[in-house]
KETOR-536070 format. One record per residue (C-alpha): residue in one letter; z, y, x. Coordinates in nm, 2 decimals. Example, Ala and Ser with C-alpha at 12.3 -4.5 7.8 and 13.67 -1.06 7.14 Angstrom:
<r doke="a" Z="0.78" Y="-0.45" X="1.23"/>
<r doke="s" Z="0.71" Y="-0.11" X="1.37"/>
end
This chain:
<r doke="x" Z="-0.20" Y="-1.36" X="6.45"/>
<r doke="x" Z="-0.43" Y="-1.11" X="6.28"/>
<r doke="x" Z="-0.21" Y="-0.84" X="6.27"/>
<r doke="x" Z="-0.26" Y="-0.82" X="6.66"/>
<r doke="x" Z="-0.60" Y="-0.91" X="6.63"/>
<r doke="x" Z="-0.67" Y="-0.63" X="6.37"/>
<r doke="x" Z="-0.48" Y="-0.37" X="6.64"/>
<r doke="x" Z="-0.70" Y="-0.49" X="6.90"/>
<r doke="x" Z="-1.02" Y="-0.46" X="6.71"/>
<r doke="x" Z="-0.97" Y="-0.16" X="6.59"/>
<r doke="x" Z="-0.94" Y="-0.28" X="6.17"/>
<r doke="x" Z="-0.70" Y="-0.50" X="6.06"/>
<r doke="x" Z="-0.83" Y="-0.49" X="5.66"/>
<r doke="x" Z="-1.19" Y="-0.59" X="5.88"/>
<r doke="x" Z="-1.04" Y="-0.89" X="6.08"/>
<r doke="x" Z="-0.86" Y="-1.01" X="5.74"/>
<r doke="x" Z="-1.16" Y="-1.01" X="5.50"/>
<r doke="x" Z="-1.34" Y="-1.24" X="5.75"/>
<r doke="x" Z="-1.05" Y="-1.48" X="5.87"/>
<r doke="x" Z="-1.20" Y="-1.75" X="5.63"/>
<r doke="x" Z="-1.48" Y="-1.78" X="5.84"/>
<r doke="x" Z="-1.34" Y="-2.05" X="6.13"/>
<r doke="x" Z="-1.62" Y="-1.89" X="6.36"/>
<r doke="x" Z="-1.48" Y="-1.53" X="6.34"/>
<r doke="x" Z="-1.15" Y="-1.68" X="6.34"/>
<r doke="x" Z="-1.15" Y="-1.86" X="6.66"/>
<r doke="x" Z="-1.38" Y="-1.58" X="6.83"/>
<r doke="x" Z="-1.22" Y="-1.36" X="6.76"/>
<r doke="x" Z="-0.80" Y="-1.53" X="6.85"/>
<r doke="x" Z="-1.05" Y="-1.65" X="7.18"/>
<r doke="x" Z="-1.18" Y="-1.28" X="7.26"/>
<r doke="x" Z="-0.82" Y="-1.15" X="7.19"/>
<r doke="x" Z="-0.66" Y="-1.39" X="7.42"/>
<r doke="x" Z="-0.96" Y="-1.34" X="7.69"/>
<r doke="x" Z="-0.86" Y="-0.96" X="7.72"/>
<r doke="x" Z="-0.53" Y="-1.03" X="7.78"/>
<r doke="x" Z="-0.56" Y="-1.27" X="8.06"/>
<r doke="x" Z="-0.81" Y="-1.01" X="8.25"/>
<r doke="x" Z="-0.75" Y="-0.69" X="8.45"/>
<r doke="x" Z="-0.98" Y="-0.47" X="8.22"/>
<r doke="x" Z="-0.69" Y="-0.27" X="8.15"/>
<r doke="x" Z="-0.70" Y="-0.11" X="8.47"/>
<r doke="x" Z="-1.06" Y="0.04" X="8.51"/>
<r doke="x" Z="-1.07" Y="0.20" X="8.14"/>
<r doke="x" Z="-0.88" Y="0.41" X="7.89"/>
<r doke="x" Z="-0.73" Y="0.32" X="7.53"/>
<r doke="x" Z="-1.01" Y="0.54" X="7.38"/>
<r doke="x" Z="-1.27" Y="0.29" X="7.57"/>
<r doke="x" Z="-1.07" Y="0.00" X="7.45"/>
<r doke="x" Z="-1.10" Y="0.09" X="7.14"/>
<r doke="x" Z="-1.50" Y="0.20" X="7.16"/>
<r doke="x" Z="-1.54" Y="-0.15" X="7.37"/>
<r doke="x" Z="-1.36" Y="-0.36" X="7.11"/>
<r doke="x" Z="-1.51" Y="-0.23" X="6.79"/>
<r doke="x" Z="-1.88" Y="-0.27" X="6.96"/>
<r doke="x" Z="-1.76" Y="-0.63" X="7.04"/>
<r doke="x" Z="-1.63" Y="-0.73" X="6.69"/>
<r doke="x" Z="-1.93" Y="-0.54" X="6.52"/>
<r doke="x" Z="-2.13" Y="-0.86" X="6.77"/>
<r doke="x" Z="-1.95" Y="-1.16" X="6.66"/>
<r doke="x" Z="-2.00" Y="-0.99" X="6.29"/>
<r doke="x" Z="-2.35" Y="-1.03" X="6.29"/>
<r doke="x" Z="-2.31" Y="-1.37" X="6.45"/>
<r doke="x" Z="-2.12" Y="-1.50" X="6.20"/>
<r doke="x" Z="-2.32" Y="-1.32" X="5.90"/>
<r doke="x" Z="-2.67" Y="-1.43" X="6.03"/>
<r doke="x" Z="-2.90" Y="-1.60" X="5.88"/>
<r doke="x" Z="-2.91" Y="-1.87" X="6.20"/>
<r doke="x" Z="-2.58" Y="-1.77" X="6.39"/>
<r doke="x" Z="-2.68" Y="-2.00" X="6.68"/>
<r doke="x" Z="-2.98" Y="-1.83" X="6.75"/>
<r doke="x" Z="-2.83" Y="-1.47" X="6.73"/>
<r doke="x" Z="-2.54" Y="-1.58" X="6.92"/>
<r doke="x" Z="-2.74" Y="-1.72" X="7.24"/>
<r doke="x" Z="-2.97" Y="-1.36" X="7.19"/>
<r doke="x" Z="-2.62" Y="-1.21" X="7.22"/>
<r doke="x" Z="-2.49" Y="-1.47" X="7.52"/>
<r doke="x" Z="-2.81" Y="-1.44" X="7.69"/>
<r doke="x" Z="-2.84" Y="-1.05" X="7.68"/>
<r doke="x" Z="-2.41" Y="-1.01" X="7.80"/>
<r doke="x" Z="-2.55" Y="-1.31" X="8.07"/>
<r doke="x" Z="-2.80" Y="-1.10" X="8.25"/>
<r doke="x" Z="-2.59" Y="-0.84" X="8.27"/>
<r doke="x" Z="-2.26" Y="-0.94" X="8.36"/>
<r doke="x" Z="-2.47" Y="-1.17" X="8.67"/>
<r doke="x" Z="-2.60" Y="-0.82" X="8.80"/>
<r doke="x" Z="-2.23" Y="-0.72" X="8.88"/>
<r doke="x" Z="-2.10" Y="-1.08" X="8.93"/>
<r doke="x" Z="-2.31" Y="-1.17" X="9.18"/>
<r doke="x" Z="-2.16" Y="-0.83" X="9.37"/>
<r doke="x" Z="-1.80" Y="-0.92" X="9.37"/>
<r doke="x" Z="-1.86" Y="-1.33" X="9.54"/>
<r doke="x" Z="-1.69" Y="-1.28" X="9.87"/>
<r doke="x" Z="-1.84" Y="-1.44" X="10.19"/>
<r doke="x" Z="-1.69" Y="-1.73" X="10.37"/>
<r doke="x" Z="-1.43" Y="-1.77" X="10.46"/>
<r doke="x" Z="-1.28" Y="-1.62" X="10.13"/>
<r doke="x" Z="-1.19" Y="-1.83" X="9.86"/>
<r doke="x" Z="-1.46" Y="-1.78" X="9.60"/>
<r doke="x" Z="-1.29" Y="-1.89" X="9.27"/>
<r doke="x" Z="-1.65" Y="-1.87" X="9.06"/>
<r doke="x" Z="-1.78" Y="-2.17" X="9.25"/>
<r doke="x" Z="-2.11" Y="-2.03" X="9.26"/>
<r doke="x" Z="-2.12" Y="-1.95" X="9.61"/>
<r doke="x" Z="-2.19" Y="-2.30" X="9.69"/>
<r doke="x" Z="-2.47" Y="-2.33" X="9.51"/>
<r doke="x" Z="-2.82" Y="-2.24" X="9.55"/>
<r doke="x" Z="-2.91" Y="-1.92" X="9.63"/>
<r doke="x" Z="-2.60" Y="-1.72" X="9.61"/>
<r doke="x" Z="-2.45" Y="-1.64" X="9.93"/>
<r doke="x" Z="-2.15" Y="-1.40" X="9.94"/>
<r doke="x" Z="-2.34" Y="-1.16" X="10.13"/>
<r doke="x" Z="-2.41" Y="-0.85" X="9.89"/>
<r doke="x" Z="-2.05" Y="-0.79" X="9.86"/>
<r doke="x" Z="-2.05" Y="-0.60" X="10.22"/>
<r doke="x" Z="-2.33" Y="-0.38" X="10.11"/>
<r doke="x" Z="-2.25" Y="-0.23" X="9.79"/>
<r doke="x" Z="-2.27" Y="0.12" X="9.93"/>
<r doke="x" Z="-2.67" Y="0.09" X="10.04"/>
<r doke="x" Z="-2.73" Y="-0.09" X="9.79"/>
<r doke="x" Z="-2.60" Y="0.16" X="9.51"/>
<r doke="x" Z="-2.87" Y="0.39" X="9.65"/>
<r doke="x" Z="-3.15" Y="0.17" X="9.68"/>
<r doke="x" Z="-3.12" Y="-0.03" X="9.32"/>
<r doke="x" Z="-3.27" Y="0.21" X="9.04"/>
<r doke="x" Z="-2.98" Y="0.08" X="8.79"/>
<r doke="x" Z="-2.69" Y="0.07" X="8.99"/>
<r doke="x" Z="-2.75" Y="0.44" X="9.15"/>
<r doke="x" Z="-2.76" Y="0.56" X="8.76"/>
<r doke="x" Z="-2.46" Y="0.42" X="8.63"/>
<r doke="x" Z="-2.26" Y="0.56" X="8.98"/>
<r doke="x" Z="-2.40" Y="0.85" X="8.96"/>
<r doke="x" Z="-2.29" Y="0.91" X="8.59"/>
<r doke="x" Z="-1.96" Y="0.87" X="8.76"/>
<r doke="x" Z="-2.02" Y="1.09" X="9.00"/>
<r doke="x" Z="-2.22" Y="1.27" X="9.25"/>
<r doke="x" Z="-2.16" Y="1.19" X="9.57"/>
<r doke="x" Z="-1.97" Y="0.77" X="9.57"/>
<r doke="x" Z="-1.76" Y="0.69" X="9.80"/>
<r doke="x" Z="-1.72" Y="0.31" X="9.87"/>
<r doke="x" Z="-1.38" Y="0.28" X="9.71"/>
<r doke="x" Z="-1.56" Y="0.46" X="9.38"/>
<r doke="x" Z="-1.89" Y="0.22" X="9.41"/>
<r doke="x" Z="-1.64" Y="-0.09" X="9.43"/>
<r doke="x" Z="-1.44" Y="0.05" X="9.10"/>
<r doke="x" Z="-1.74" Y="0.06" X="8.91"/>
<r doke="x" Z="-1.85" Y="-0.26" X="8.99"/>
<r doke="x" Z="-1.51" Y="-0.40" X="8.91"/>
<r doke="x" Z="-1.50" Y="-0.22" X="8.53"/>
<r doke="x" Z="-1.86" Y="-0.32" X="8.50"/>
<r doke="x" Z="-1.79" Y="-0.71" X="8.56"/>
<r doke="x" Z="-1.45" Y="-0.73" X="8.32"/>
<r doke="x" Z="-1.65" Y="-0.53" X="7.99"/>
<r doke="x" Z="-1.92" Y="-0.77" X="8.07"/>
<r doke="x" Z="-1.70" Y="-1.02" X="8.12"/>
<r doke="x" Z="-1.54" Y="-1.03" X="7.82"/>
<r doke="x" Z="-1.84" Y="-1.03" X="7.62"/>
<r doke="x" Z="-1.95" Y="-1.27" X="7.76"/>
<r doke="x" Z="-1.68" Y="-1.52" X="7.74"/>
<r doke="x" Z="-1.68" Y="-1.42" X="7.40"/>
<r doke="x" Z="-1.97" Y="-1.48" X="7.28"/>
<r doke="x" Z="-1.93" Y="-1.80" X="7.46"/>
<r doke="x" Z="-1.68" Y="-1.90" X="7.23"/>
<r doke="x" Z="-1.86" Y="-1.83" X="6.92"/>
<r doke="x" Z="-2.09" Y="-2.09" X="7.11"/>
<r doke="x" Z="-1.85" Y="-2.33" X="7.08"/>
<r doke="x" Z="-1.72" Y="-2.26" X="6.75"/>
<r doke="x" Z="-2.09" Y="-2.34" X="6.64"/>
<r doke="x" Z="-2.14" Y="-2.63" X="6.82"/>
<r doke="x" Z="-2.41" Y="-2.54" X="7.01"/>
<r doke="x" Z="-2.33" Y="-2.74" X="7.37"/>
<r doke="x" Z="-2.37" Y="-3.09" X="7.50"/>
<r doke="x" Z="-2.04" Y="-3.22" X="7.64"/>
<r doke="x" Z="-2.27" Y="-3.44" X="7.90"/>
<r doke="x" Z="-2.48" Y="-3.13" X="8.05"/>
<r doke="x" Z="-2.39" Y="-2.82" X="7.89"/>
<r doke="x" Z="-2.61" Y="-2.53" X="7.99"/>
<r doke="x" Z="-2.34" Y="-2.22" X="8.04"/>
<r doke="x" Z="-2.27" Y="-2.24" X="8.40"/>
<r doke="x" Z="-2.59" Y="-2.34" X="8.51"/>
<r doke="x" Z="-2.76" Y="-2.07" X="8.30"/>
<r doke="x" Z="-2.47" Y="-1.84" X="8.51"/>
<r doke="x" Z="-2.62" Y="-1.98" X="8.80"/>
<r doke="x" Z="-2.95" Y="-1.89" X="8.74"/>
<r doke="x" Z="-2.90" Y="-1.54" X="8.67"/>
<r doke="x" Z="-2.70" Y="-1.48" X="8.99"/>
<r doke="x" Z="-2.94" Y="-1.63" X="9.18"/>
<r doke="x" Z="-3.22" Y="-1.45" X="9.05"/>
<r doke="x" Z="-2.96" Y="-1.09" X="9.11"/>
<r doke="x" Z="-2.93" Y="-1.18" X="9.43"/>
<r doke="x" Z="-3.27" Y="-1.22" X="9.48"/>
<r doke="x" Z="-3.37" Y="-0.88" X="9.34"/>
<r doke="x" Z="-3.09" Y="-0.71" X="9.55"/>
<r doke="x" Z="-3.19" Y="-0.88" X="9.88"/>
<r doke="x" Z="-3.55" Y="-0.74" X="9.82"/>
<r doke="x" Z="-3.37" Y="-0.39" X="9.75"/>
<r doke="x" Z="-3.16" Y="-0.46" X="10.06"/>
<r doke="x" Z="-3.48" Y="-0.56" X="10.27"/>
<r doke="x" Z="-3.27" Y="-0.91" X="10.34"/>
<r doke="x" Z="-3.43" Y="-1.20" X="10.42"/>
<r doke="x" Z="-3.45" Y="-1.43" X="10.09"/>
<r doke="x" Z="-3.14" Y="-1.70" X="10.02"/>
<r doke="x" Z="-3.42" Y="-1.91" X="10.04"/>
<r doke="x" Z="-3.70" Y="-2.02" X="10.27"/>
<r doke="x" Z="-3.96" Y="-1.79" X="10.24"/>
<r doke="x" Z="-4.20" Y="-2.04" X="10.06"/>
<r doke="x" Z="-3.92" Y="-2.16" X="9.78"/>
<r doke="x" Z="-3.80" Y="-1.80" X="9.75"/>
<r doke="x" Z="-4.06" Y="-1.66" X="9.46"/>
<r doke="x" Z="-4.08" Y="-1.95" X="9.30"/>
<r doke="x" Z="-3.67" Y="-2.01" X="9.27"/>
<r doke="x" Z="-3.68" Y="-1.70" X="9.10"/>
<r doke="x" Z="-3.96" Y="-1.80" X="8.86"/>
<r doke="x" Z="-3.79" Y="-2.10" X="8.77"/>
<r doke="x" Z="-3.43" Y="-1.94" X="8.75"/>
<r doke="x" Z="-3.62" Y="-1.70" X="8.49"/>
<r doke="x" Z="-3.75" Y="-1.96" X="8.27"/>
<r doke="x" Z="-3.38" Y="-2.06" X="8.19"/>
<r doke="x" Z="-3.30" Y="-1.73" X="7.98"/>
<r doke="x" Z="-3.63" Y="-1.84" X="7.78"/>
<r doke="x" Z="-3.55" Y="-2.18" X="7.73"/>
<r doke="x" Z="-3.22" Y="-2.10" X="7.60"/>
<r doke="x" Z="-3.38" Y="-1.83" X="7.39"/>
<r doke="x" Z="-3.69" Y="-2.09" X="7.24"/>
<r doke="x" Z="-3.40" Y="-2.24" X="7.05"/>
<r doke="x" Z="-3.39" Y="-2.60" X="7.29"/>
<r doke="x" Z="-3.13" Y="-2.85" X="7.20"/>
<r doke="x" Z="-3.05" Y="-2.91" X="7.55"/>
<r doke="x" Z="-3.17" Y="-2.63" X="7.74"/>
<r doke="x" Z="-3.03" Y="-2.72" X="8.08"/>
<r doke="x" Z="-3.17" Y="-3.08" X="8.02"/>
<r doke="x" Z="-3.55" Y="-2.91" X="7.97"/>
<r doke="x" Z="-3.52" Y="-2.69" X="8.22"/>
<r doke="x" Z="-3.44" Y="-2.97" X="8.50"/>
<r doke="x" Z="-3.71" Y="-3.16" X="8.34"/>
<r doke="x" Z="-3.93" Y="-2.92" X="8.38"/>
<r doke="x" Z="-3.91" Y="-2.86" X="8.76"/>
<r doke="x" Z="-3.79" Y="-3.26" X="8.84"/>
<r doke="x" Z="-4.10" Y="-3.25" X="9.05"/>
<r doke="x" Z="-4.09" Y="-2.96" X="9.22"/>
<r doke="x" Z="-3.84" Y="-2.82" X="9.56"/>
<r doke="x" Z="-3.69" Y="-2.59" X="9.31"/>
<r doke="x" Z="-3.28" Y="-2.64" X="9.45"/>
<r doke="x" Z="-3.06" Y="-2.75" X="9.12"/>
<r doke="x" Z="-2.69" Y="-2.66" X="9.10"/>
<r doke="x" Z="-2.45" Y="-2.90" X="9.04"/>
<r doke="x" Z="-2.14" Y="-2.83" X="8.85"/>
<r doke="x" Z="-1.83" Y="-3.04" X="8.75"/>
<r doke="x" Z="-1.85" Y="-3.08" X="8.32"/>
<r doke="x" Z="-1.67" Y="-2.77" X="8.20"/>
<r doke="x" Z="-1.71" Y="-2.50" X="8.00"/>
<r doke="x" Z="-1.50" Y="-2.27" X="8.09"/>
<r doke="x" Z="-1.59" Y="-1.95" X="8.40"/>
<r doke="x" Z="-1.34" Y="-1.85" X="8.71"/>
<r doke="x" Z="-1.36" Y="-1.59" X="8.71"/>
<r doke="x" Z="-1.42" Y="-1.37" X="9.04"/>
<r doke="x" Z="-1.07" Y="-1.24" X="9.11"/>
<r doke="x" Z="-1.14" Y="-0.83" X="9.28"/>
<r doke="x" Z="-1.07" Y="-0.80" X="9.67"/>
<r doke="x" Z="-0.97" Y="-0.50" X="9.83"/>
end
């Protein structure tokens, strides 16, 4: 197993030394066998693959060798969350398309951004940069390629770091917080790229601030170290309109399958 492992990492001696450790181990066999059930393959080059990978094990190091590893590994979760949401949130098709994720049914996340990726790689400060260190002047089959590598690297780091969640123990089986922390950085994505977009909010105009207040709080109640953080977090707004998602107990993401 760590043969492979160590060729896919990028150090086989590295991988070895740390196999004793049953969080690196099953982080790292998890990670191994994420990127081989997703298309990353096709959007970057071995050189990247082996930049990508080392980064990556050099992360579930520092996991597994901190001084609290479940506090480092939700910074890590957290920080992949945010980003991997901005290009999630992108590739959700709009009814009637199937949208494997799920998310599109729940509140605030609509399936609408997907249609304007062009304007909105112009008007969204980050997006424009990372296209335009692509290239000059994107083209819509460029803008949607980006997107695409973007979401897998994230992806996979996230889904990663996920694991190493798991390894650690660090989830309730009743009302675990991944998807719904998922959730709540999409919806807060869509809201910033519906302002960019001059779109009227996913909300009413009275919930839509507020929504994105509340979906805010979740990266910090995850971050303040809270044994249940999607337990607090519903607490905390139980008597407000904020809209809740409701997801079937699993842990596991669907991933947004690309389009043409």
């Amino acid at each position: 197993m760590f043969g492979w492992l160590g060729k896919l990492f990028g150090s086989r001696t590295a991988v070895q030394k740390n196999r004793a450790n049953p969080v690196m181990r099953a982080t790292v066999q998890e990670s191994a066998e994420i990127y081989a059930r997703i298309p990353l393959t096709e959007f970057i080059s071995e050189e990247e693959r082996s930049e990508l990978s080392r980064r990556l094990y050099l992360d579930i190091y520092s996991i597994c060798n901190s001084a609290d590893p479940v506090s480092t590994c939700r910074e890590r979760l957290a920080t992949a969350m945010l980003k991997m949401a901005s290009y999630q949130v992108l590739m959700i098709p709009p009814p009637p398309e199937d949208d494997p994720t799920g998310l599109r049914s729940q509140p605030g996340i609509t399936g609408e951004l997907k249609a304007h990726l062009v304007q909105l790689s112009q008007r969204n400060g980050n997006l424009r940069s990372e296209i335009h260190e692509k290239t000059e002047v994107p083209d819509s089959a460029l803008i949607w390629q980006v997107v695409q590598q973007s979401y897998w690297t994230t992806y996979w780091f996230v889904e990663t770091f996920n694991a190493a969640r798991m390894a650690l123990d660090d989830f309730n089986s009743a009302s675990d917080w991944y998807k719904p922390f998922m959730h709540a950085a999409c919806a807060n994505y869509e809201h910033i790229y519906r302002r960019d977009l001059e779109m009227p909010p996913a909300f009413t105009d009275e919930l839509a601030q507020p929504a994105a207040n509340a979906y805010s709080l979740y990266t910090d109640i995850i971050l303040s170290g809270a044994p249940n953080p999607d337990m607090e977090w519903r607490d905390y707004h139980k008597d407000s309109n904020i809209p809740v998602p409701v997801f079937v107990v699993d842990n596991s993401v669907s991933a947004a399958q690309p389009t043409e």
